[in-house]
C-alpha positions as CSV (number, residue, x, y, z in Angstrom):
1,X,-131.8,57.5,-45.3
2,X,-129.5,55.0,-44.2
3,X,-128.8,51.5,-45.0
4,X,-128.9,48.7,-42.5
5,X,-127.4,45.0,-42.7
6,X,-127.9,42.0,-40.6
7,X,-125.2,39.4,-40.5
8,X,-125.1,35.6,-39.1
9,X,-127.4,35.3,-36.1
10,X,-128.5,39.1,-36.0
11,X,-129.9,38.4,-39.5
12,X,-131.7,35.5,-37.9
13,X,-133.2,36.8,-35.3
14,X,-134.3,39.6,-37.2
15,X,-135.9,38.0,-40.2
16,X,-134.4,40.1,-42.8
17,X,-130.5,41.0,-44.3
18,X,-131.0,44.6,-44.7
19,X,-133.4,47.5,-44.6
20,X,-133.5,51.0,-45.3
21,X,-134.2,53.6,-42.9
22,X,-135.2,56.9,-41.9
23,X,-133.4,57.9,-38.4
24,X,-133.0,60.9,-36.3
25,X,-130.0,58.8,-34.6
26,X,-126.7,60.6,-34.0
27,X,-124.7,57.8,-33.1
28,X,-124.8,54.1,-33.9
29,X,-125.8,53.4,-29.7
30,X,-128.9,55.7,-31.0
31,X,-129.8,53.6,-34.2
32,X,-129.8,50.7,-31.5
33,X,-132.1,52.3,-29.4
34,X,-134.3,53.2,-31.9
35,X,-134.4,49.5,-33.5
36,X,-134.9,48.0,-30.4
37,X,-137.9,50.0,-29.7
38,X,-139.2,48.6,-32.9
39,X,-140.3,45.0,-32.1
40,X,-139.1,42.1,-29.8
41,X,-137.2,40.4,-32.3
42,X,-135.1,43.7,-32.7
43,X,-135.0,44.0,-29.1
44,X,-133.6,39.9,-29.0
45,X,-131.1,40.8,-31.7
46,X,-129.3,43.9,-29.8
47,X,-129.9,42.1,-26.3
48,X,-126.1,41.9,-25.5
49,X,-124.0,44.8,-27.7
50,X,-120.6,42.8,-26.8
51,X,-121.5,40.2,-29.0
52,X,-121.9,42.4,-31.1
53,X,-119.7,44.9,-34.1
54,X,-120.9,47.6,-36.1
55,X,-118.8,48.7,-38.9
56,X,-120.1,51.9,-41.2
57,X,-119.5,52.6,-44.6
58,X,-117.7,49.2,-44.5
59,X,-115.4,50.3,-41.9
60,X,-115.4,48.6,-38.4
61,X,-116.3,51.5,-36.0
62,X,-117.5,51.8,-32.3
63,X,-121.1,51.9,-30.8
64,X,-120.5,55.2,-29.9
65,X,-119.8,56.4,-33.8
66,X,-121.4,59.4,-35.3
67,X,-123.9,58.7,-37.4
68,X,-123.7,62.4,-39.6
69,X,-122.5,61.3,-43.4
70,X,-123.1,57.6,-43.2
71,X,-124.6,55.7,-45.5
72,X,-124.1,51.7,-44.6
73,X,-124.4,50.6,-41.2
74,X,-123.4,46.4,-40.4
75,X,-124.2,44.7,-37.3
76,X,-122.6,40.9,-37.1
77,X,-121.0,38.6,-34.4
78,X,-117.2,38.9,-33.9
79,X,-115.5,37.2,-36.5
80,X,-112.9,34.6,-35.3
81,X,-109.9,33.1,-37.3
82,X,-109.7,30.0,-38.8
């Protein structure tokens, strides 16, 4: 099981901060795949992965990250200064 959260306008599109899942994904670019298969809104939310990060376990990471060990995975805009 791993935990997903939504953040900003990925959280909006979506309709919910977080869920938990049960994935066969082996990298983060998998968990996208599999998500966006879900439902159009999911598909909508990971339209464009530039605007998006991921970061796991609270760490900001790459879309082409392992998934093996991970417990947290966050999607969310860039940040920008400010």
């Amino acid at each position: 099981m791993i935990d997903v959260l939504y953040f900003a306008w990925v959280r909006e599109r979506i309709g919910l901060p977080r869920e938990t899942l049960e994935t066969q994904a082996a990298t983060v670019a998998d968990l996208v795949t599999e998500l966006k298969a879900r439902e159009p809104r999911y598909e909508a939310a990971f339209a464009d992965l530039s605007a998006l990060r991921v970061a796991l376990d609270q760490e900001l990471s790459e879309f082409d990250a392992p998934l093996k060990g991970v417990r947290e995975v966050a999607f969310f805009p860039p940040m920008t200064g400010g």
